[in-house]
LOVEX-453017 format. One line per 10 residues: number of its first residue (from 1); for each residue y, z negated, x of N, C-alpha, C. Coordinates in nm, 4 decimals. Each point is the difference from the previous one (the first is absolute). Layout:
! residues N
NUM	Y/Z/X/Y/Z/X/Y/Z/X ~ ...
END
This chain:
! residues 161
1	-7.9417/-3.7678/0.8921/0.0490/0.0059/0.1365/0.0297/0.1455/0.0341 ~ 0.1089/0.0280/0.0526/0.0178/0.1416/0.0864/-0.0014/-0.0401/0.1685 ~ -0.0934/0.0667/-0.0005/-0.0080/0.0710/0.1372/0.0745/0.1240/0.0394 ~ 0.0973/-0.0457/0.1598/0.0639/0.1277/-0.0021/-0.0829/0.0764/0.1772 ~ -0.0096/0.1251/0.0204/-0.0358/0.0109/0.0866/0.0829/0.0651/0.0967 ~ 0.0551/-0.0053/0.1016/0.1051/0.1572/0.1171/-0.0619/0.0113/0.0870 ~ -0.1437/0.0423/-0.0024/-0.0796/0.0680/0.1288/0.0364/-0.0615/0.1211 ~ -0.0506/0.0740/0.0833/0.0044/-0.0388/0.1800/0.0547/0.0596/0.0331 ~ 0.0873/0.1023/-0.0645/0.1387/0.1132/0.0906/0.0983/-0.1392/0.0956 ~ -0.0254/0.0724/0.1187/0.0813/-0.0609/0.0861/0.1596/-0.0521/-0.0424
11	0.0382/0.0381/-0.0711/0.1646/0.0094/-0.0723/0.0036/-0.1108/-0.1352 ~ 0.1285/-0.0716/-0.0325/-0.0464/-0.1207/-0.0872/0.0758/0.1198/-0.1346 ~ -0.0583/-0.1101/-0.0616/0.0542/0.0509/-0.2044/0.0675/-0.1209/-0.0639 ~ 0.0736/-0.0521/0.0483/0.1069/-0.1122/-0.0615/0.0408/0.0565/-0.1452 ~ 0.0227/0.1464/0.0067/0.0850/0.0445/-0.1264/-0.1005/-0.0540/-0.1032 ~ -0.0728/0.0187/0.0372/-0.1275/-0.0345/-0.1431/-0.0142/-0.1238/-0.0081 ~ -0.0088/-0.0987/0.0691/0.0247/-0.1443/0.0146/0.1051/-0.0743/-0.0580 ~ 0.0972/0.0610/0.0399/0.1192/-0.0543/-0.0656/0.0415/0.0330/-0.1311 ~ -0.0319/0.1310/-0.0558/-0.0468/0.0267/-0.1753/-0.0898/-0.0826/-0.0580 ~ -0.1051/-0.0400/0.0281/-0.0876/-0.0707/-0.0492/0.0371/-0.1617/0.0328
21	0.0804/-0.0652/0.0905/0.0861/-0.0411/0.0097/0.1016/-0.0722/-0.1087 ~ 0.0991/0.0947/0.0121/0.1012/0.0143/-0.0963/-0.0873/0.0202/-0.1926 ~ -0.1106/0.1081/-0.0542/-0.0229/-0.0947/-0.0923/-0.0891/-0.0976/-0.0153 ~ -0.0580/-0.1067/0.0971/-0.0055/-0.1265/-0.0235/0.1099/-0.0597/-0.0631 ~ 0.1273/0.0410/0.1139/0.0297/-0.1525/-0.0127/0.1498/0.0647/-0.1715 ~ -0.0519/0.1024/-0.0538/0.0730/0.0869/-0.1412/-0.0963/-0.0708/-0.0742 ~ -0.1798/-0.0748/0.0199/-0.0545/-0.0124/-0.1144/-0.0842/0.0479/-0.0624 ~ -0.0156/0.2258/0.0941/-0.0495/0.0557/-0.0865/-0.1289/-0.0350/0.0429 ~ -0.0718/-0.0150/0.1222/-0.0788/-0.0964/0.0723/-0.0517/-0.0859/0.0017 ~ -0.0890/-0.0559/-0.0917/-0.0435/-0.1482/0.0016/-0.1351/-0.0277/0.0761
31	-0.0629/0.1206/0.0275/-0.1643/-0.0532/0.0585/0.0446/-0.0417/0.1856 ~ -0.0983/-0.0668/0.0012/-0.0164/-0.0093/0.1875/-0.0114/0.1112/0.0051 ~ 0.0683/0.0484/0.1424/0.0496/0.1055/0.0496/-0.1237/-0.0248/0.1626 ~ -0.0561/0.0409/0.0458/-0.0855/-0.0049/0.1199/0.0723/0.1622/0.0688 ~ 0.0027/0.0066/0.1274/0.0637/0.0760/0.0599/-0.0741/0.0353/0.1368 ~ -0.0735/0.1345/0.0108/-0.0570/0.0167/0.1545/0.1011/0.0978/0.0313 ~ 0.0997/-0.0629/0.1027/0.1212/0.0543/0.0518/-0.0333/0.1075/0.1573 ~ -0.0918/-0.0261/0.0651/0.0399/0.0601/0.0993/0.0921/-0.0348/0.0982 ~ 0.0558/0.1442/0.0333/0.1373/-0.0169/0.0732/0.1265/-0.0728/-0.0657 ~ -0.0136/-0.0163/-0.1391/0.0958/-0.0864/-0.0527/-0.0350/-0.1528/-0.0174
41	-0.0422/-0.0406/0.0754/-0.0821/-0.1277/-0.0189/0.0988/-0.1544/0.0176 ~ 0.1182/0.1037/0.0413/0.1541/-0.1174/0.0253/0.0861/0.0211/-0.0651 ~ -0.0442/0.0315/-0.1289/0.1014/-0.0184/-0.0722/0.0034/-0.1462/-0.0842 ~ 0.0959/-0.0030/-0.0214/0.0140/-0.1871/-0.0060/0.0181/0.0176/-0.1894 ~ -0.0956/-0.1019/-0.0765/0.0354/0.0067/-0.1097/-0.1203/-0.0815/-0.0536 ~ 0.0945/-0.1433/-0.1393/-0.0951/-0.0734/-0.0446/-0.1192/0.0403/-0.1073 ~ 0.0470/0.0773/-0.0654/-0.0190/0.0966/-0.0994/-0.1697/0.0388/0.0088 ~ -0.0100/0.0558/0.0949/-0.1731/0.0736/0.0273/-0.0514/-0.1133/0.1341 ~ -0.0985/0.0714/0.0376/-0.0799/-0.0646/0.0959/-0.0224/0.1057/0.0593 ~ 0.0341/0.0040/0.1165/-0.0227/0.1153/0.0657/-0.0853/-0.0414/0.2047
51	-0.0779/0.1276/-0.0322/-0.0694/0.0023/0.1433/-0.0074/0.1564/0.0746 ~ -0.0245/-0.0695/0.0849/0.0122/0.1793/0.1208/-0.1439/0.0854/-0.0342 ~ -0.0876/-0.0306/0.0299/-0.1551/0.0416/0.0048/-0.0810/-0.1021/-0.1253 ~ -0.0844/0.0580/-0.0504/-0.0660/-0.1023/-0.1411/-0.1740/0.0252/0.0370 ~ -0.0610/-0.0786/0.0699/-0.1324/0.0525/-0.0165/-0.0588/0.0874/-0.0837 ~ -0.1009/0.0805/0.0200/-0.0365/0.0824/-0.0560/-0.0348/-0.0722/-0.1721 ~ -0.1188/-0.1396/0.0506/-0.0818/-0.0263/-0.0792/0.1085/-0.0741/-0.0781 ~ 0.0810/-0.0596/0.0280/0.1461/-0.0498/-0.0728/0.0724/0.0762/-0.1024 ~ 0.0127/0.1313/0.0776/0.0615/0.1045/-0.0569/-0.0556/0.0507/-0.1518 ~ -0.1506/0.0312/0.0317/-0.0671/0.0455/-0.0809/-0.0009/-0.1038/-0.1161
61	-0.0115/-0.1201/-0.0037/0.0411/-0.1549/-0.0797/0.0918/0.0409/-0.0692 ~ 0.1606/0.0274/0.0389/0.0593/0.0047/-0.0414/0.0316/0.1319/-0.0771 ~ -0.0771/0.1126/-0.0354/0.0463/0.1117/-0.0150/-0.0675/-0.0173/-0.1351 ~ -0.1842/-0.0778/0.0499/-0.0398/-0.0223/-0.1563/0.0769/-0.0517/-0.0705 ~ 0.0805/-0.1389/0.0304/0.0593/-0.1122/-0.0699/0.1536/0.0732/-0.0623 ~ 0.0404/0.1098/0.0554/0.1710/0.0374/-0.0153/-0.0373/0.0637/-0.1675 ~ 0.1492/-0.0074/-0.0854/-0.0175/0.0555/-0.1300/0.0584/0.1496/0.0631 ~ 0.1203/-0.0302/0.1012/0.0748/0.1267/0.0485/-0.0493/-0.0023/0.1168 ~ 0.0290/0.1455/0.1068/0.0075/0.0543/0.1069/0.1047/0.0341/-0.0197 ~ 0.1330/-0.0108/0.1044/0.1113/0.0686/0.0605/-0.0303/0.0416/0.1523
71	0.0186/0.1033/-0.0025/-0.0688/0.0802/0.1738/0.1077/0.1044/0.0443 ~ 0.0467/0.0064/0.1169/-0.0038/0.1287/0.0284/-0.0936/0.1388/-0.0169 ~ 0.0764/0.1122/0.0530/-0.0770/0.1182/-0.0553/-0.1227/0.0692/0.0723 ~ -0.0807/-0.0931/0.0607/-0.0880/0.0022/0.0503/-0.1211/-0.0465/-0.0563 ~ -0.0830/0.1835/0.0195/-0.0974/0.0437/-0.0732/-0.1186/-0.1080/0.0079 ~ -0.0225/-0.0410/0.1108/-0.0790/-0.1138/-0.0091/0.0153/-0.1257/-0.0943 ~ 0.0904/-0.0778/0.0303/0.0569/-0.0831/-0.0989/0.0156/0.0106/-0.1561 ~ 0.0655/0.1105/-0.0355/-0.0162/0.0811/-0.1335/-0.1483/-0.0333/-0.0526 ~ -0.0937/0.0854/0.0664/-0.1399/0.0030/-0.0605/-0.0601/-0.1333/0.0443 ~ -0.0138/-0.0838/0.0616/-0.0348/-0.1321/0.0082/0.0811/-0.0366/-0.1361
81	0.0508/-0.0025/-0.0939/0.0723/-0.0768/-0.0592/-0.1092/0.0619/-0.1271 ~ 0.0160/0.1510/0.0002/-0.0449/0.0670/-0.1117/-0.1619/-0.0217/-0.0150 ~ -0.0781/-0.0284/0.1129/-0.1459/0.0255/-0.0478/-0.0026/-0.1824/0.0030 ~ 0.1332/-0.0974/-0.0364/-0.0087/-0.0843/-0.0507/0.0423/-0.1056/-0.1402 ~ 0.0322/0.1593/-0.0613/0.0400/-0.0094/-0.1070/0.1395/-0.0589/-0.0127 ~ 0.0442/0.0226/0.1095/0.1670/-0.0981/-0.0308/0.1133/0.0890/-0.0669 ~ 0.1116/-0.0189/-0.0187/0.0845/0.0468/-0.0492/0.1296/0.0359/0.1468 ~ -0.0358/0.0997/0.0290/0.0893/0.0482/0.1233/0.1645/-0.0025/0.0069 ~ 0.0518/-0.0131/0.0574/0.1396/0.0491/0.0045/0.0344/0.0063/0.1922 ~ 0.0422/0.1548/-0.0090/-0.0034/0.0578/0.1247/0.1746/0.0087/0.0408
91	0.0141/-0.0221/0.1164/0.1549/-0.0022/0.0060/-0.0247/0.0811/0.2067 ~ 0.1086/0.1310/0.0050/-0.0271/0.0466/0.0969/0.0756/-0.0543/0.0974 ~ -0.0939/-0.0330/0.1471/0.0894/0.0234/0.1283/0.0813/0.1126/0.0163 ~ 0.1355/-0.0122/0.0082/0.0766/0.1038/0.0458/0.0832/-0.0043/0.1180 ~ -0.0330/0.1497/0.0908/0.0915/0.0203/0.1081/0.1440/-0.0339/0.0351 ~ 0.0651/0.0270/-0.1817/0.1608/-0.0328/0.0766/0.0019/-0.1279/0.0274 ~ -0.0831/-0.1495/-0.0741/-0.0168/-0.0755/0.0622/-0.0560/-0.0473/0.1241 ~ -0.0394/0.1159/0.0588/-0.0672/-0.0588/0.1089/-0.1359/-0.0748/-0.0311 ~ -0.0733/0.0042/-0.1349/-0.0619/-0.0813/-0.0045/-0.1710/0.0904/-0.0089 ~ 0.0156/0.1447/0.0701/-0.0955/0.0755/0.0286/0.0304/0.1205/0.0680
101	-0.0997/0.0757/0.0573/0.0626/0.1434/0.1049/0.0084/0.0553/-0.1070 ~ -0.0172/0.0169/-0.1277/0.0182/0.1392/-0.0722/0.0018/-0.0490/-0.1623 ~ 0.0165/0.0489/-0.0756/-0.0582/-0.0487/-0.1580/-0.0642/0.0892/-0.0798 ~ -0.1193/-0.0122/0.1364/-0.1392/0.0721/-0.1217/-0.0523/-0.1598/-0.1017 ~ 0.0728/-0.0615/-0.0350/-0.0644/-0.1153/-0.0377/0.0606/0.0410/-0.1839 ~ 0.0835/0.0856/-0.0038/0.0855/0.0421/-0.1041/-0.0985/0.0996/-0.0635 ~ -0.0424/0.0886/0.0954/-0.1280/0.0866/-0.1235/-0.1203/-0.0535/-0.0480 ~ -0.0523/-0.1297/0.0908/-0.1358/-0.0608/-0.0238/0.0568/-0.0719/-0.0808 ~ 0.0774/-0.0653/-0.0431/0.0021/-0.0581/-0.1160/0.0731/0.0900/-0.1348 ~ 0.0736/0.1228/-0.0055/0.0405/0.0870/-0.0976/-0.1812/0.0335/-0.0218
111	-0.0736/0.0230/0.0574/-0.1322/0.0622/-0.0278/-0.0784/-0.0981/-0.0817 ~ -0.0268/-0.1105/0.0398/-0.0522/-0.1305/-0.0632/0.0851/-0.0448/-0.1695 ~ 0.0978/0.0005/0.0266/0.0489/-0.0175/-0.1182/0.0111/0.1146/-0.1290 ~ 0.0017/0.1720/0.0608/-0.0309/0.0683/-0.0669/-0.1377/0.0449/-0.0845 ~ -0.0760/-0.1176/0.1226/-0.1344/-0.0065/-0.1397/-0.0335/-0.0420/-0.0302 ~ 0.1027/-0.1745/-0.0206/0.0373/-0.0862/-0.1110/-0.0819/-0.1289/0.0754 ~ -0.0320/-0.0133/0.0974/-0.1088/-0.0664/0.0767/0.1518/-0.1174/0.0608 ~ 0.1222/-0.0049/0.0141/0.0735/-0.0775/0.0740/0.1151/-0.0206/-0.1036 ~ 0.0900/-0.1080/0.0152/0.1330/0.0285/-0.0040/0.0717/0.0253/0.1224 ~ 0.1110/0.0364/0.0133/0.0458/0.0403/0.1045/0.1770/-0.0418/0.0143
121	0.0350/-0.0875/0.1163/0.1268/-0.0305/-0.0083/0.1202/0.0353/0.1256 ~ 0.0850/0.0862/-0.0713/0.0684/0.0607/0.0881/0.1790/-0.0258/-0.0363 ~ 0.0430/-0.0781/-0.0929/0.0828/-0.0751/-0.0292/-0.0341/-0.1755/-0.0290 ~ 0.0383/-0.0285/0.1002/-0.0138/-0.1752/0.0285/0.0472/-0.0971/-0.1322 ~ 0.1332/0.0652/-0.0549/0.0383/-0.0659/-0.0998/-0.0805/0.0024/-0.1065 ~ -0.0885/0.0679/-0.0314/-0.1040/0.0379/-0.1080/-0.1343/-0.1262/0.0397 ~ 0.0471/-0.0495/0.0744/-0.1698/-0.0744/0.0465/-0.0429/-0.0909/-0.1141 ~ 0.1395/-0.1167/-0.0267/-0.0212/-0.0491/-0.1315/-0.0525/0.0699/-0.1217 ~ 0.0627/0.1000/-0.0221/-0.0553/0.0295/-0.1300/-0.1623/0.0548/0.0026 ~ 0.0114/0.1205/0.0964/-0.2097/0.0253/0.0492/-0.0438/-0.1513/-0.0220
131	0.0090/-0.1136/0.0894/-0.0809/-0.1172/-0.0402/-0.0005/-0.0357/-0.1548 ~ 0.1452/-0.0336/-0.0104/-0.0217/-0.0138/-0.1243/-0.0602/0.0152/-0.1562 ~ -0.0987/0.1510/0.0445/-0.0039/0.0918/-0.0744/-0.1794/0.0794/0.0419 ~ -0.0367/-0.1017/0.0826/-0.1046/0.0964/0.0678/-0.0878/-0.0361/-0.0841 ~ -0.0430/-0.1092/-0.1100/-0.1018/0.0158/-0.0321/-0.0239/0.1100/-0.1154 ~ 0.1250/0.1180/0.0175/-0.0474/0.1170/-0.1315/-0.0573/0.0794/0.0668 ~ 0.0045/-0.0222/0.1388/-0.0465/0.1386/0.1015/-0.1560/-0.0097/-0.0377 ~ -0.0836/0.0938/0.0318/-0.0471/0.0159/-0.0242/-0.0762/0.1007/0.1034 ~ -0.0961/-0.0383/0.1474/0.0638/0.0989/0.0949/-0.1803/0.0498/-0.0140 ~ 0.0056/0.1609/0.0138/-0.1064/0.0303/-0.0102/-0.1387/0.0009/0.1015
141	-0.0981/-0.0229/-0.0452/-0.1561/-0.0722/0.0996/0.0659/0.0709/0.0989 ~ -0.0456/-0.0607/0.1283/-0.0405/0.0974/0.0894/-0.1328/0.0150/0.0335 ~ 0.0088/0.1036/0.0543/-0.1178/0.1245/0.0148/0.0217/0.0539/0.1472 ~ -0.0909/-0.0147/0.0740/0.0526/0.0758/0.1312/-0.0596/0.1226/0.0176 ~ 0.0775/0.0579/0.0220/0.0091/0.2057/0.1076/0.0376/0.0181/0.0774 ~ -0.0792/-0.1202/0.0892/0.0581/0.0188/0.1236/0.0259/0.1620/0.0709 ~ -0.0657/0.0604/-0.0099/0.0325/0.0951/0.0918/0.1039/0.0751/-0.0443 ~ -0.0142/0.0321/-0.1452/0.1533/0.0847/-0.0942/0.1097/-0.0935/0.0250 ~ -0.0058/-0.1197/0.0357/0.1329/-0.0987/0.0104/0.0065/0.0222/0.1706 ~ -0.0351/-0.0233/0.0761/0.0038/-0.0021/0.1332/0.0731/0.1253/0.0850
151	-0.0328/0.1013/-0.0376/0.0723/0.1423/-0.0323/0.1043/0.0103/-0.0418 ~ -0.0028/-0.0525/-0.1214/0.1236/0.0048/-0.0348/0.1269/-0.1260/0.0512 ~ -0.0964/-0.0953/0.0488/0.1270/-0.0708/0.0923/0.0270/0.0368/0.1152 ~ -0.1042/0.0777/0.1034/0.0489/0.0659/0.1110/0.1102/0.0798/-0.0358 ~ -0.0148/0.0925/-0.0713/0.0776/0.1290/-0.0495/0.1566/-0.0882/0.0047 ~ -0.0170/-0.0778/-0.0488/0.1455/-0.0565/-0.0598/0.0808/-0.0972/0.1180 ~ -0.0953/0.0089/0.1151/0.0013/-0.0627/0.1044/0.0380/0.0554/0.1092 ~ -0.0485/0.1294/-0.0124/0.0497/0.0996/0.0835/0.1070/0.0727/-0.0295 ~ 0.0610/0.0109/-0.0903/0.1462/-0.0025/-0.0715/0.1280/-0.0609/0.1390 ~ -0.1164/-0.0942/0.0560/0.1209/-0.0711/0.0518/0.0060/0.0213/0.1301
161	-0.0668/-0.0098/0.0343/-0.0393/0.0828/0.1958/0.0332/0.0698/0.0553
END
């Protein structure tokens, strides 16, 4: 099963919906698709199952049960995935879409993936093949620092302000 997640940002993420979407219905896609949409919670499609809000204790169900995580680039989400051993794939909210105030969501996941802990998707047409292909990944434990990571996501946060 993949679980996909797009946070509680007030703003919807269709773009990512409709990629994951589109390779269902290519094939490259075969698991149940479960979907905590959020603000995208109307998007119309037979394909996944999708809901606005997922209980916590639901949530957590499903995060054990997922082979994948697909999330936005939100640090929370990310590491919920990682101190659950899943196989990540991070795809950013971006401003020119309208689909965030800024895209610090672009360094928190260049950072995550640079220390091999994520995949990271920033060309849509590639989604098939990452699935296709994820079981060579190989994404490294995580380990938390918090405070050396926290720092360093302010820093990259304040970039934008």
């Amino acid at each position: 099963m993949i679980l996909v997640t797009l946070g509680t940002q007030d703003k919807k993420f269709d773009r990512l919906l409709k990629a994951i979407d589109k390779q269902i219905k290519l094939g490259n896609i075969k698991d149940e698709v479960i979907v905590q949409a959020g603000y995208s919670y109307n998007y119309k499609t037979n394909n996944m199952k999708i809901f606005d809000l997922i209980p916590i204790d639901e949530f957590d169900d499903l995060i054990k049960r997922c082979d994948i995580l697909i999330t936005h680039g939100g640090v929370g989400s990310i590491i919920t995935g990682l101190k659950n051993n899943k196989k990540v794939i991070a795809v950013a909210r971006l401003k020119k879409y309208k689909e965030h105030t800024n895209n610090h969501q672009l360094q928190i996941i260049d950072n995550f993936t640079k220390e091999g802990y994520i995949l990271s998707l920033d060309d849509f047409n590639k989604l098939g093949d990452i699935i296709k292909n994820i079981d060579s990944f190989k994404p490294k434990k995580y380990k938390s620092n918090s405070k050396k990571f926290i720092d360093l996501v302010d820093m990259e946060i304040m970039k934008y302000l």
